[in-house]
C-alpha positions as CSV (number, residue, x, y, z in Angstrom):
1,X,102.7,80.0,131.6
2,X,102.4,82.8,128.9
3,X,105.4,83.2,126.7
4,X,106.0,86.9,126.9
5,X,109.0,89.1,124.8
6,X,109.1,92.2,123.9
7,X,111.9,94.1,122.8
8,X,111.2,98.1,122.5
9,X,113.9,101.2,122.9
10,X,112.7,104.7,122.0
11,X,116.0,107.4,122.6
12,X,115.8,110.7,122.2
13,X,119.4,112.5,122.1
14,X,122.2,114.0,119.6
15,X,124.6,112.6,117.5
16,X,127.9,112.2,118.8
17,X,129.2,112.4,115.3
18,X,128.1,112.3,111.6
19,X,127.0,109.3,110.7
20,X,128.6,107.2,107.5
21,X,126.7,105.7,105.4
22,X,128.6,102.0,104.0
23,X,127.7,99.4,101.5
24,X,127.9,95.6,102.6
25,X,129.3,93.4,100.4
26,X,126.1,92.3,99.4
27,X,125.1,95.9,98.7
28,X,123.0,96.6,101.7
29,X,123.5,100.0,103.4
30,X,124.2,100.5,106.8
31,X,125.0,103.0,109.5
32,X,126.6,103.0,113.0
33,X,126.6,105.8,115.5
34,X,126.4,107.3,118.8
35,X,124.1,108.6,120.4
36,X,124.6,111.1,123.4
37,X,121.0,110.9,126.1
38,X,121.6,113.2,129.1
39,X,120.9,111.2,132.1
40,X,117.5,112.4,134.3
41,X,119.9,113.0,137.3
42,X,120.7,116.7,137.5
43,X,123.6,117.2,140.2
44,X,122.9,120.1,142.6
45,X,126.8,121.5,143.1
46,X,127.1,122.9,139.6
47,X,128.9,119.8,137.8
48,X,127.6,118.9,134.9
49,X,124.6,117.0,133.5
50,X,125.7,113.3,132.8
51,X,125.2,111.3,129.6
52,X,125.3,108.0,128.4
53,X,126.6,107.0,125.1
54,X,124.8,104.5,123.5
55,X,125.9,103.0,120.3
56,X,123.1,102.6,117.7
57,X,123.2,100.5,113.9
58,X,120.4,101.8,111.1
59,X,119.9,99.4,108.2
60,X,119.2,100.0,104.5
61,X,116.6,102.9,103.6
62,X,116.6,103.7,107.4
63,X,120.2,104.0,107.1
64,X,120.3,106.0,103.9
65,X,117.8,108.7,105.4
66,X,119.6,109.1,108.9
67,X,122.6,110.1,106.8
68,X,121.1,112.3,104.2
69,X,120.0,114.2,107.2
70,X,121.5,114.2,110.2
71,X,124.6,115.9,111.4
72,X,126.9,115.6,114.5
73,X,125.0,117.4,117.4
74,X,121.7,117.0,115.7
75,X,118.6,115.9,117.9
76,X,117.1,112.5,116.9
77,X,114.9,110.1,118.1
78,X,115.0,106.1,117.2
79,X,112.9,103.5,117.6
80,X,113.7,100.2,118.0
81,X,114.9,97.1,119.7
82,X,118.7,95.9,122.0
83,X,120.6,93.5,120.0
84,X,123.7,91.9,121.4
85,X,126.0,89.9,119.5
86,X,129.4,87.9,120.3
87,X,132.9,87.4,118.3
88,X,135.9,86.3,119.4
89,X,139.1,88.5,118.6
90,X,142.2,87.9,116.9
91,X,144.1,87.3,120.4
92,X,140.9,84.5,121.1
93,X,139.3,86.7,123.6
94,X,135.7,86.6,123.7
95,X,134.3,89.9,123.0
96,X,130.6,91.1,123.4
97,X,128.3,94.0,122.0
98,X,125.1,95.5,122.9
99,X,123.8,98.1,120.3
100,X,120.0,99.5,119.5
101,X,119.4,98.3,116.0
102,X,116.9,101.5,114.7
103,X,113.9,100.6,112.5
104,X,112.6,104.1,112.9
105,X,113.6,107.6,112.9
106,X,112.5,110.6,113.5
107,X,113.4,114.9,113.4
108,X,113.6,116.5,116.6
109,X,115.0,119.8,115.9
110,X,113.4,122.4,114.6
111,X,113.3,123.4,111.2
112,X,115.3,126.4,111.8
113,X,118.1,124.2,113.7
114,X,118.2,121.4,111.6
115,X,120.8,120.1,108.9
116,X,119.7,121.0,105.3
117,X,116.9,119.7,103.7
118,X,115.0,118.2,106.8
119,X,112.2,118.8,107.3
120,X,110.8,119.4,110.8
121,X,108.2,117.4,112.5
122,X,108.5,114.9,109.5
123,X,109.2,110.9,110.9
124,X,110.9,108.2,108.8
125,X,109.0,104.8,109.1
126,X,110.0,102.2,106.7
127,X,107.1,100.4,105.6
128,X,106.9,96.6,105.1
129,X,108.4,96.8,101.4
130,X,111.7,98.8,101.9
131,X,110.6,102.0,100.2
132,X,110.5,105.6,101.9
133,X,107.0,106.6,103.5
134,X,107.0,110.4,105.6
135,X,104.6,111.3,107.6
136,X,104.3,114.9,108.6
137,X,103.2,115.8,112.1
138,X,101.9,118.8,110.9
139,X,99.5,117.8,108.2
140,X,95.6,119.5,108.4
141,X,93.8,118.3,111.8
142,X,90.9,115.7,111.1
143,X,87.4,117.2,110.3
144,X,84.8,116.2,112.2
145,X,81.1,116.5,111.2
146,X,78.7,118.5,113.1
147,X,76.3,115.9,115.1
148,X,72.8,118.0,116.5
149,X,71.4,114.9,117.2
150,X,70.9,114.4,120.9
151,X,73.5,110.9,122.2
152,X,71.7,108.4,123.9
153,X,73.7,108.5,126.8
């Protein structure tokens, strides 16, 4: 019997608030927020669209970037993986929490509609060290070279 796990969320939605960047004690940043997806389902009789609110955690330099440039309302997209996670409370009730832990993040707006200083069609994605890489999706398209060679097939 293969052994088979996989863990993968992509969301695509807006910020139900702006996010806040904190300091652990140990000095590693984090973020939680909200993030509003509008559900597939469109109701017929006029009432509105509905949503679900999924609660979302960004850590260090993924963190730091989603609040440098995202705003309440702004579009985002995240990628990463469901983590749930258990405590019990001060009255000794045991209390439970599933959030998407982000490891990725990316602009959705466009330039014109987002906050200040993104950049549109530019993706975070940490790399394996911890510092900042961007990719732009609208860097030069590849060259190709001209083949007059006839293809053996």
């Amino acid at each position: 019997m293969a052994n088979f796990n996989f863990n993968k969320v992509i969301l695509g939605g807006r910020l139900t608030a702006d996010p806040e960047l904190k300091t652990t004690p140990s000095g590693v940043s984090v973020t939680s927020f909200s993030i509003a997806v509008n559900r597939a389902y469109r109701p017929k009789n006029g009432e509105e669209a509905q949503a679900d609110f999924i609660n979302v955690t960004a850590w260090r330099s993924t963190a730091e970037f989603i609040t440098r440039y995202f705003r309440k309302a702004s579009s985002i997209c995240v990628v990463g993986s469901i983590q749930t996670r258990s405590w019990t409370d001060q009255q000794g009730q045991k209390r439970y929490a599933t959030e998407v832990v982000a490891d990725e993040a990316f602009f959705v707006d466009a330039k014109s509609e987002s906050p200040a200083g993104a950049q549109s069609g530019t993706a975070y994605i940490p790399d394996n060290y911890g510092a900042p890489s961007f990719a732009s999706a609208q860097a030069a398209p590849a060259k190709f070279e001209e083949v007059d060679e006839e293809l053996p097939f």
